[in-house]
C-alpha positions as CSV (number, residue, x, y, z in Angstrom):
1,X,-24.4,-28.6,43.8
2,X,-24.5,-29.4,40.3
3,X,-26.2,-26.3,39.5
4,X,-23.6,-24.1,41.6
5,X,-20.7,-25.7,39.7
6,X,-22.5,-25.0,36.2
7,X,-22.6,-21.6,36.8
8,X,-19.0,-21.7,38.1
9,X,-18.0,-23.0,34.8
10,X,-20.1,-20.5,32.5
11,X,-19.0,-17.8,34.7
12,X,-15.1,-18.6,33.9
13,X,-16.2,-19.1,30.3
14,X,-17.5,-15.8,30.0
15,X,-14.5,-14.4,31.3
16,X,-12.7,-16.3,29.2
17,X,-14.0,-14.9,26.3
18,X,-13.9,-11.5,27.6
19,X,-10.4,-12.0,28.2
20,X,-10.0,-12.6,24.2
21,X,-12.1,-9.5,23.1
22,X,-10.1,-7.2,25.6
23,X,-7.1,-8.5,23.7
24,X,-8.8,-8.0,20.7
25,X,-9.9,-4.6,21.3
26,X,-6.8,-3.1,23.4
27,X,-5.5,0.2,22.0
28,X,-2.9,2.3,23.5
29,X,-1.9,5.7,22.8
30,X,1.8,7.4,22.8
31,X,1.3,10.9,24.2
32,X,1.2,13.2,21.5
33,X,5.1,15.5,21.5
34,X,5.1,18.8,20.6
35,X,7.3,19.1,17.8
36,X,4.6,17.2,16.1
37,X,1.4,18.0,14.0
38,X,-0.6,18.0,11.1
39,X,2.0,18.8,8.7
40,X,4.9,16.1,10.2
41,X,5.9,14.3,7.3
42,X,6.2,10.3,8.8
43,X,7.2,6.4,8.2
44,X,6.3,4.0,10.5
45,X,9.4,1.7,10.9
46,X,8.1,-1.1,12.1
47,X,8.9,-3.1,15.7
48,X,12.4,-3.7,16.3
49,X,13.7,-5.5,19.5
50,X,10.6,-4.7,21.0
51,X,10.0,-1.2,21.1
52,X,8.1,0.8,17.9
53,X,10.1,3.2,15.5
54,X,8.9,6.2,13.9
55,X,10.4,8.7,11.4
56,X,9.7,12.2,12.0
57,X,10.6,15.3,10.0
58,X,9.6,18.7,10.7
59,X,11.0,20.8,8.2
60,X,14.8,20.7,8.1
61,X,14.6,18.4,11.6
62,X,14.4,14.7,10.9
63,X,14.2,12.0,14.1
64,X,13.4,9.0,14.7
65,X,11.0,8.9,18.2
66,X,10.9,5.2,19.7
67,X,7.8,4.0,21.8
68,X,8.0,1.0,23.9
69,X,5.1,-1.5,24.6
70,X,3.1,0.9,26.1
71,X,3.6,3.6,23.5
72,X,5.7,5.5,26.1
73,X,8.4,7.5,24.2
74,X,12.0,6.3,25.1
75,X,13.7,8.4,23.2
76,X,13.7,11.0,20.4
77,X,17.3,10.2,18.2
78,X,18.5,13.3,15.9
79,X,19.4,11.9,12.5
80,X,22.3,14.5,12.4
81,X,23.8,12.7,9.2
82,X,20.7,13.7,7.3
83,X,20.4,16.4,5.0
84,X,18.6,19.6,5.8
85,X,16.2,18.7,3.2
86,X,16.3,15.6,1.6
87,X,13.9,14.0,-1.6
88,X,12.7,11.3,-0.5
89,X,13.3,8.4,2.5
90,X,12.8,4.4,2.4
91,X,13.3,2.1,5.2
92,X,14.0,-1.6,5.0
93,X,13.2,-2.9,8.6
94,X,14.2,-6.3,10.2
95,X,14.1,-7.6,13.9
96,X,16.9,-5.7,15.4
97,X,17.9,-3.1,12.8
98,X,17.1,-1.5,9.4
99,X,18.6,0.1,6.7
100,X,17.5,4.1,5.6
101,X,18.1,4.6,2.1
102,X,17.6,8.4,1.6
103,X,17.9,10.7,-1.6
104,X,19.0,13.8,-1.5
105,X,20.5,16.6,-4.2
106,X,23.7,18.9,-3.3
107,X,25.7,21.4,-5.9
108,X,23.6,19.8,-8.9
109,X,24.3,15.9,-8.0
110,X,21.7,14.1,-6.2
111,X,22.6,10.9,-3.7
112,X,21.2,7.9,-3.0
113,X,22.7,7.2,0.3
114,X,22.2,4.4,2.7
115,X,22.9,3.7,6.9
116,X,22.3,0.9,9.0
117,X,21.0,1.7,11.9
118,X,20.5,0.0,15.2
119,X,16.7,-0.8,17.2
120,X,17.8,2.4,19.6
121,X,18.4,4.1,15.9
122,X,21.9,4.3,16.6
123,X,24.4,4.3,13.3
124,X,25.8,1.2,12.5
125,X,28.5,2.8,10.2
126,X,28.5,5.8,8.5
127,X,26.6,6.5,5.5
128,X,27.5,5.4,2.4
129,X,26.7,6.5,-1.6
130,X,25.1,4.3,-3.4
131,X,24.8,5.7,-6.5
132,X,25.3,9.6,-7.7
133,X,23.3,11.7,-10.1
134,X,24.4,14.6,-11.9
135,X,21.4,17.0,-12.9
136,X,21.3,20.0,-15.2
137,X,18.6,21.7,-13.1
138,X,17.4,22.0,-9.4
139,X,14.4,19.9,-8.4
140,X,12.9,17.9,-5.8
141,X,11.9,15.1,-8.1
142,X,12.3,12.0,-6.5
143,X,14.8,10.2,-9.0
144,X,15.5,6.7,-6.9
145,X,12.6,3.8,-6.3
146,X,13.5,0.9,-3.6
147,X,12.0,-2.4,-3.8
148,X,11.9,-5.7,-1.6
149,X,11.6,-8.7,-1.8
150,X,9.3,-10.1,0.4
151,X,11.6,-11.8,2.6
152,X,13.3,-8.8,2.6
153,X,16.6,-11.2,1.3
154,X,16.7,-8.8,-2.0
155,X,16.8,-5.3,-1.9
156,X,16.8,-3.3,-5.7
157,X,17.2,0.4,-6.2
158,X,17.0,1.4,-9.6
159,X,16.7,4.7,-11.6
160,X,14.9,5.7,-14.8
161,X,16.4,8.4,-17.4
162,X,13.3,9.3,-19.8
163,X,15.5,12.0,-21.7
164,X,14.7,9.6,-24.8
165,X,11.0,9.4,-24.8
166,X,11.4,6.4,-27.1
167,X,14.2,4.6,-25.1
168,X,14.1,4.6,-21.2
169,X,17.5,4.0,-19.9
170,X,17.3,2.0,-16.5
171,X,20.3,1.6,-14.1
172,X,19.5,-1.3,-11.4
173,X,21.3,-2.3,-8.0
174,X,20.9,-5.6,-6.4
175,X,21.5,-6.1,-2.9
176,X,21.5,-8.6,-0.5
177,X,20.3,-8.4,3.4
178,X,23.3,-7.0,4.1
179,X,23.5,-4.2,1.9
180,X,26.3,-6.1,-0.2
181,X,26.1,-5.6,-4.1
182,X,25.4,-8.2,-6.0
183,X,24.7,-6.6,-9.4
184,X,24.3,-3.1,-11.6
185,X,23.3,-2.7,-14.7
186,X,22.6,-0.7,-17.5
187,X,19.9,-1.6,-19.9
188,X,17.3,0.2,-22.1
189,X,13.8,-0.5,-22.5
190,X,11.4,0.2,-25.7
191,X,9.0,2.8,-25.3
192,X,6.6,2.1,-28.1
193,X,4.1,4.9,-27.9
194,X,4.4,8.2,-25.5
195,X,1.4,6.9,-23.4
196,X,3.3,4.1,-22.4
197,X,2.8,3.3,-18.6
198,X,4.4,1.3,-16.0
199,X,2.6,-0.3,-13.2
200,X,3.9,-0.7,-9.9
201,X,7.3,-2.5,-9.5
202,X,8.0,-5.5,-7.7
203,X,11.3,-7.6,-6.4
204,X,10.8,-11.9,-6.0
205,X,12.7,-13.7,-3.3
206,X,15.2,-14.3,-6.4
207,X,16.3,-10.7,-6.8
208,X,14.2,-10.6,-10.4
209,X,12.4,-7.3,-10.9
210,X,9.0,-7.6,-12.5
211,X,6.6,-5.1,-13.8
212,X,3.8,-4.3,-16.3
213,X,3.8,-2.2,-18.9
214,X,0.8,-0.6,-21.0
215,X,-0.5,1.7,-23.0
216,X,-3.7,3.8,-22.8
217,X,-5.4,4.8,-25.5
218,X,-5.6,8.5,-25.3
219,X,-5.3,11.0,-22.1
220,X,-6.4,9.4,-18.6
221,X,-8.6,6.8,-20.9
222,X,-8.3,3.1,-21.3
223,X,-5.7,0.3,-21.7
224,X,-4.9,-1.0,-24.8
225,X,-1.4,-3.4,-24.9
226,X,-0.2,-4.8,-21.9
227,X,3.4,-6.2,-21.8
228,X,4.9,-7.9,-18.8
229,X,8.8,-7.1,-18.7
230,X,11.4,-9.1,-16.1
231,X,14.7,-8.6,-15.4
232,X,16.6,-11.4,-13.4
233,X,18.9,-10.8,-11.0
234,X,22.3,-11.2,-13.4
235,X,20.6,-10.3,-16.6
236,X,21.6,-7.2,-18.8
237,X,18.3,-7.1,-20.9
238,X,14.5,-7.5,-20.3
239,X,12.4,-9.9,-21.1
240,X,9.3,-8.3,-22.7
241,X,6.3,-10.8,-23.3
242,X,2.9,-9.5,-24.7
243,X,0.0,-10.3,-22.9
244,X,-3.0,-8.9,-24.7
245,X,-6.2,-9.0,-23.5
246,X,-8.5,-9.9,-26.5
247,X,-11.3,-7.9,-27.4
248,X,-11.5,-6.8,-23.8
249,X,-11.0,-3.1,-22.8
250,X,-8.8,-3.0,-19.9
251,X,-8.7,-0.9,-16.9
252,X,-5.7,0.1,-14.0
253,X,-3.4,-3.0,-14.1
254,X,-2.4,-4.3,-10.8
255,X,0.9,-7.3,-10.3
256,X,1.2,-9.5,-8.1
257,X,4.4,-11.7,-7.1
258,X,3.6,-15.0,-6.2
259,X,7.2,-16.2,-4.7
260,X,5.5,-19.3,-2.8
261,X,5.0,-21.3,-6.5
262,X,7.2,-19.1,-8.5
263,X,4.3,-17.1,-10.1
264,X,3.0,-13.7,-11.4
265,X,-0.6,-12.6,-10.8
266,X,-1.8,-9.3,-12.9
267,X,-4.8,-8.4,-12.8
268,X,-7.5,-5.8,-13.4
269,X,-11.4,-4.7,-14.4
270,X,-12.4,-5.0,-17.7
271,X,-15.1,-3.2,-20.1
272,X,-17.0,-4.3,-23.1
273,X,-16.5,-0.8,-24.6
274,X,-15.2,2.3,-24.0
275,X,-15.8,4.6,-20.8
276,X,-18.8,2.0,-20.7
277,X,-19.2,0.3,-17.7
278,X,-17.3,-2.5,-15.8
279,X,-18.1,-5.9,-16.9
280,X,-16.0,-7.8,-14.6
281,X,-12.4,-8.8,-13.7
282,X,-9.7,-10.2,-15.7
283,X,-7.0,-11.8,-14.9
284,X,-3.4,-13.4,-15.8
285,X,-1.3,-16.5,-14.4
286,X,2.6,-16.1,-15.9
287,X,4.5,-18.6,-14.9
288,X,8.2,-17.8,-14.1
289,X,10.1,-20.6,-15.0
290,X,9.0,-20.7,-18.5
291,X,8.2,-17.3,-18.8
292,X,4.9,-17.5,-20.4
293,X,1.2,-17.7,-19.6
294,X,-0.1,-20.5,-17.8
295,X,-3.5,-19.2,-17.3
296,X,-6.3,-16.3,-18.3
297,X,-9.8,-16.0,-16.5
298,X,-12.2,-13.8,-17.2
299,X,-15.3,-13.3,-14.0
300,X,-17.8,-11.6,-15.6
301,X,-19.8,-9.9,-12.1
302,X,-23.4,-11.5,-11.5
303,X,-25.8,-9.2,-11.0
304,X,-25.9,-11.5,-7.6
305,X,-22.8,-10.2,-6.9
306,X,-23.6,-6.6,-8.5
307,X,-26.7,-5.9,-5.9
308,X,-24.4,-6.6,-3.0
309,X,-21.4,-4.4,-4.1
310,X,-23.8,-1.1,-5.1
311,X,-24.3,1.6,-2.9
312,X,-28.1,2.2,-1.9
313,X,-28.6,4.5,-4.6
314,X,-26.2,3.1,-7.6
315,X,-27.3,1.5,-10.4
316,X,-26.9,-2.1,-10.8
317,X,-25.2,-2.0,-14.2
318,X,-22.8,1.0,-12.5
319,X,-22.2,-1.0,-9.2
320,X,-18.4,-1.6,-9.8
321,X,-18.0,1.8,-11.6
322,X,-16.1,2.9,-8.3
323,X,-14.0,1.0,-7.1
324,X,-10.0,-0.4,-7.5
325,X,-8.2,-3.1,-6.7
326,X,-6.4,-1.6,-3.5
327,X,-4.6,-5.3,-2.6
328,X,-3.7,-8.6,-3.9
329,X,-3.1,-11.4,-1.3
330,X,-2.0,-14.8,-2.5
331,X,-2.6,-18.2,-1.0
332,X,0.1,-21.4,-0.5
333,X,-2.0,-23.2,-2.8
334,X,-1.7,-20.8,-5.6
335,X,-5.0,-19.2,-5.2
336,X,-5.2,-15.4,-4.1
337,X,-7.6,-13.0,-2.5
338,X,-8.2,-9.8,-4.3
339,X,-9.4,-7.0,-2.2
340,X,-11.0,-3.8,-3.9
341,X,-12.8,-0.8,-2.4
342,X,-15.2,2.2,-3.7
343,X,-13.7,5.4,-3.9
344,X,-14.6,8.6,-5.3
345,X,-14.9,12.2,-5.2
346,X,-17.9,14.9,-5.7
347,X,-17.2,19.0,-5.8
348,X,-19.2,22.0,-6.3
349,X,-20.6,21.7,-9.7
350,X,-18.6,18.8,-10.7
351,X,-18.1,15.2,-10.2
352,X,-15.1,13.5,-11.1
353,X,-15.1,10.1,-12.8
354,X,-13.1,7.2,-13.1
355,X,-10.0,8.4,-14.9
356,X,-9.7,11.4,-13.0
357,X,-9.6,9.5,-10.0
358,X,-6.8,7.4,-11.1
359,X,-4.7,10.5,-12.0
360,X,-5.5,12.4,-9.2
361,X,-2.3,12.8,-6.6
362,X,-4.2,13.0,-3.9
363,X,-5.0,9.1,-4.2
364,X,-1.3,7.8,-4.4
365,X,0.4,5.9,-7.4
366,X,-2.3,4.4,-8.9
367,X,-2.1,5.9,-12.9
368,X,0.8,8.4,-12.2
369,X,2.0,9.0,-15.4
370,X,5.7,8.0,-13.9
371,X,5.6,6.4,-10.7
372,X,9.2,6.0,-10.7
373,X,9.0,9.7,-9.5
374,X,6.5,8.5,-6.5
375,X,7.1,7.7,-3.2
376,X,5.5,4.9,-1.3
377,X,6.8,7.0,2.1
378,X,5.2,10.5,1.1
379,X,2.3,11.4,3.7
380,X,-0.3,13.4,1.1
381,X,-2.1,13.9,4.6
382,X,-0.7,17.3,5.2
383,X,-1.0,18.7,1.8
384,X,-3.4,21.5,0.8
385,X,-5.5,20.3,-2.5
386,X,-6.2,24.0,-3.3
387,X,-9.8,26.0,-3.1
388,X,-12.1,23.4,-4.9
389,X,-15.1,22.4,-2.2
390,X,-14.0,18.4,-2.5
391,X,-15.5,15.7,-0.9
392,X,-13.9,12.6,-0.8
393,X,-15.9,9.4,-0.7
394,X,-14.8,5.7,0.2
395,X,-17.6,3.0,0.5
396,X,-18.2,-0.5,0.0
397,X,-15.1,-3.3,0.5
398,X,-15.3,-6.3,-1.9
399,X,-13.0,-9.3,-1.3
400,X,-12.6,-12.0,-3.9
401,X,-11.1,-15.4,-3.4
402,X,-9.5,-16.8,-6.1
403,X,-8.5,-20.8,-6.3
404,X,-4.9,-21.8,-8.2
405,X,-7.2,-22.0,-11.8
406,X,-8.1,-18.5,-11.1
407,X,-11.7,-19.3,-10.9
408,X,-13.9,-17.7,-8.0
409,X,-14.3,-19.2,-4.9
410,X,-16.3,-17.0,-2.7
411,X,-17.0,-13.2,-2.5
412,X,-17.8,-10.8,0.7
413,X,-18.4,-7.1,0.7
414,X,-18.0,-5.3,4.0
415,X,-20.8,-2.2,3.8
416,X,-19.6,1.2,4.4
417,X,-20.4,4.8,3.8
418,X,-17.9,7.0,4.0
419,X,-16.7,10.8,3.2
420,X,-15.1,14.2,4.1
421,X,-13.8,16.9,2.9
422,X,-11.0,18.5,1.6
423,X,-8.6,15.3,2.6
424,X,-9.1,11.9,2.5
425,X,-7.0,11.6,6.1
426,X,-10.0,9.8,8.0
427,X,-11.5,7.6,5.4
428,X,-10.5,4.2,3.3
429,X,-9.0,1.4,5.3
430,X,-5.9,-0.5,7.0
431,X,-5.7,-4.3,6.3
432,X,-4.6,-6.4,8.7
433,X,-3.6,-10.1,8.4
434,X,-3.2,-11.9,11.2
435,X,-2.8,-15.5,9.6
436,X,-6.2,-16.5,10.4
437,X,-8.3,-13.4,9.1
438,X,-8.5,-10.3,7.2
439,X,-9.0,-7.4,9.5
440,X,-10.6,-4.0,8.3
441,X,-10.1,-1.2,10.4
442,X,-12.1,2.0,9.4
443,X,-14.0,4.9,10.9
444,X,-17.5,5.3,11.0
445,X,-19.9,8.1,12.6
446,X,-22.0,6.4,15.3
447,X,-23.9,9.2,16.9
448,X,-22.0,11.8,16.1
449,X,-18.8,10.3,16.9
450,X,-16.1,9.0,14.4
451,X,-15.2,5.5,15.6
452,X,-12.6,3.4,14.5
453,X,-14.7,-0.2,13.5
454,X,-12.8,-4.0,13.3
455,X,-14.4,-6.4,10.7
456,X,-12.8,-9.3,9.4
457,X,-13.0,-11.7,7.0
458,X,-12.1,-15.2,7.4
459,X,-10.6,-18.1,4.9
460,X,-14.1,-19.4,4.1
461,X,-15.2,-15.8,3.3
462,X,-17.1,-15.3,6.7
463,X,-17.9,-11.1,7.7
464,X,-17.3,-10.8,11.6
465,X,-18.3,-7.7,13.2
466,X,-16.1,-6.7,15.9
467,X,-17.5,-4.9,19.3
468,X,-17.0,-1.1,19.0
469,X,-12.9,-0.9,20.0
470,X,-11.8,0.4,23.5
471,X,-10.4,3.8,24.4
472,X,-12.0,5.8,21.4
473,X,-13.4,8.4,23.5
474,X,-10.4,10.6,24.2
475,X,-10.8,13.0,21.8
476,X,-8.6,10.9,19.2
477,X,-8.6,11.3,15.1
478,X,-7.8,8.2,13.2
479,X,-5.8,7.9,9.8
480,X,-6.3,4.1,9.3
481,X,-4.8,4.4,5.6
482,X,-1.9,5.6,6.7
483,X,-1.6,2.8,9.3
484,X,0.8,-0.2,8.9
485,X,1.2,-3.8,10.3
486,X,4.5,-4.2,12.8
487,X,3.5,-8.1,13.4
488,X,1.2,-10.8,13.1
489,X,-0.9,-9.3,16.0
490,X,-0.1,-5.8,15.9
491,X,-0.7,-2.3,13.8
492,X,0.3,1.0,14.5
493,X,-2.1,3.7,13.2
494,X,-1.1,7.3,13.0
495,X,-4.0,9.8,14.8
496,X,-4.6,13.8,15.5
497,X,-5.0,15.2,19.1
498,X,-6.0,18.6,19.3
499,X,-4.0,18.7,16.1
500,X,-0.8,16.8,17.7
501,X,-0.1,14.1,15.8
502,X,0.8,10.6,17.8
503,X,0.4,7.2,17.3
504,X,-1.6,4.2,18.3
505,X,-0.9,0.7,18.9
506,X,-4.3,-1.8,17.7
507,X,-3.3,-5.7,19.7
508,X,-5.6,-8.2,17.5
């Protein structure tokens, strides 16, 4: 009896746990429509009273399509309001509505225009200006960036006017969650050299805009100055504080904001000497309220450390030569996770190197010589890199945990050996955070077949290897990069069916 009822009991268990890998694994598809395909341009809303919005555009056509929970489309909404062609689109999304801030240029003037619209993507209002630009000359240049806070409390749209290569002329708008104005301003910042650089700009919970700015030593080569520069939410001037770096030769500066203790993290990999090879990581604290540096840590890599980041046939000196710092994640207690990957590219007779790589469209923002021109919401997916036999390659994921000293906690490196060519649609990675872990999601060939893999990494730095995912066998192309998080559970990832494109929904 005892012996019936033990089985009973690791039977349901079993199940049990089946049960939580099903959930775990469960994809579903939207059917692929036929207005759609490989060169769609496309931003994933988010989730909005349940169902799942998605921007469209197919040439002068832009829609938004809305799936329900089982990726069934609802309904395909005409944005009529929109322009026939328009620069650029942003979307600010929260649990029953959002805002699309679009930029668009008519008779010489381009607008930055906003709507609220509705979860069924219904107009909440008409569309209003929210700031005008009159240019001398027609182009598609985007003109406008839009940042958010992270909860999404403070919205900024700003532009940049370079005319004087020696004096940038910023004009910034503040808003508040319900597209109120709170602030504009006018203010000029000091270009020192001509290779100054920004890095990527950020917005605080306050409404304070942060960002770095450096300066390379010569075309696509190293970083010499960095400078962090603030502006807060009422001020009509930056704040410009040197941060240095010593002796160290810098690489591609990544920031941070920190909003939980009212921090900035920038960071970045360091050399010894020029176009040698990478030494390590280093990295800088700034405190907010006093405006100055609390903290610098250098990591020099191990070769520990070196030997499990290589690829099989790098050498151990080389072993972080290849990769960037693709996110920074921080912690409640002021620590952070830094999460970098390998990525580069081969062609016929050539092989490009670092600094090519970071100035290289086809790989986002990262190094654009003025990202204020880039947007976040351009799909490079569909573009056509020209008649040079390129191969792109992604490999090896390293994750670094950081404590609130900035000292190393633990490392992990998920393997991987990617590559194809032409585009980099099918390779690199979507992170997922579901509170409790770090998901990866990535193809891989396994027989043949391109399968779309789950790893994770948990808080103590532990690799779990997820059972191959359900419902890959239809014939279905993932584009995990292009993928984005709608909740704490949930990501939807765009795909290619017989060259439709649709959409999938991954339940962690």
């Amino acid at each position: 009896m005892s012996r019936t009822l033990s089985s009973l009991l690791l039977t349901l268990t079993l199940l049990a746990w089946s049960g939580v890998k099903a959930q775990v694994q469960q994809i579903t598809y939207s059917e692929p429509e036929r207005e759609d395909g490989r060169r769609t341009n496309f931003e994933i809303i988010g989730k909005m009273n349940g169902n799942y919005l998605v921007f469209k555009n197919n040439n002068s056509v832009s829609a938004i399509s809305i799936y329900d929970t089982e990726m069934k489309l609802q309904q395909r909404v005409p944005l009529s309001f929109m322009p026939d062609k328009y620069i650029n689109v942003d979307f600010v999304a929260y649990p029953d509505f959002c805002y699309l801030i679009y930029e668009y240029s008519k008779k010489g003037i381009v607008h930055c225009a906003a709507v609220k619209l509705n979860a069924q993507a219904q107009k909440m209002g008409e569309p209003v200006d929210l700031d005008t630009t009159q240019i001398s000359f027609a182009a598609n240049n985007k003109i406008y960036t839009t940042v958010i806070s992270e909860d999404k409390q403070r919205i900024m749209v700003f532009k940049i006017n370079s005319k004087n290569p020696r004096n940038f002329l910023f004009t910034t708008f503040l808003f508040d969650a319900q597209l109120t104005r709170l602030d504009r301003h006018r203010l000029y910042l000091p270009m020192e050299e001509r290779n100054d650089l920004f890095t990527d700009f950020q917005l605080d919970n306050e409404g304070q805009l942060v960002f770095g700015r450096y300066q390379r030593s010569g075309s696509n080569d190293y970083i010499t100055r960095v400078a962090i520069v603030t502006k807060g939410p009422v001020a009509d001037t930056f704040s410009i504080k040197d941060i240095g770096g010593g002796d160290r030769i810098l690489d591609e500066i990544k920031i941070k904001v920190d909003n939980n203790n009212r921090r900035y993290i920038l960071s970045g990999f360091y050399y010894k000497q020029r176009r040698g090879n990478i030494e390590g990581l280093y990295a800088v604290i700034w405190d907010k309220a006093s405006d100055t540096r609390v903290d610098e840590k250098v990591t020099v890599f191990p070769d520990e450390l070196r030997a499990q980041a290589k690829s099989s046939d790098a050498n151990l000196r080389m072993a972080f030569n290849d990769f960037f710092i693709k996110h920074i994640i921080t912690k409640r207690d002021g620590g952070y996770l830094l999460v970098t990957e390998s990525l580069y590219t081969t062609s016929r007779g050539n092989m490009f190197n670092r600094w090519d790589y970071m100035y290289n469209p086809a790989f986002g923002p990262g190094g654009f010589y003025s990202p204020y021109y880039y947007s976040p919401y351009y799909n490079p997916w569909s573009r056509n890199y020209g008649n040079y036999a390129t191969r792109f390659h992604a490999e090896n994921i390293m994750v670094l945990s950081f404590d609130a000293a900035g000292s190393l906690q633990w490392s992990s490196i998920i393997p991987k050996s990617q590559f194809d060519d032409e585009t980099e649609n099918s390779i690199s990675h979507e992170l997922v955070n579901t509170g409790g872990e770090l998901h990866f999601l990535f193809n891989l060939y396994e027989r043949r077949n391109q399968l779309l893999n789950d790893q994770s990494i948990s808080p103590e730095g532990r690799v779990t290897r997820y059972p191959t995912l359900k419902n890959l066998d239809r014939g279905y192309d993932f584009m995990p990069r292009y993928g984005k998080q709608v909740s704490s559970w949930e990501s939807i990832i765009p795909c290619l069916y017989r060259n439709y494109l649709c959409f999938a929904k991954v339940e962690f």
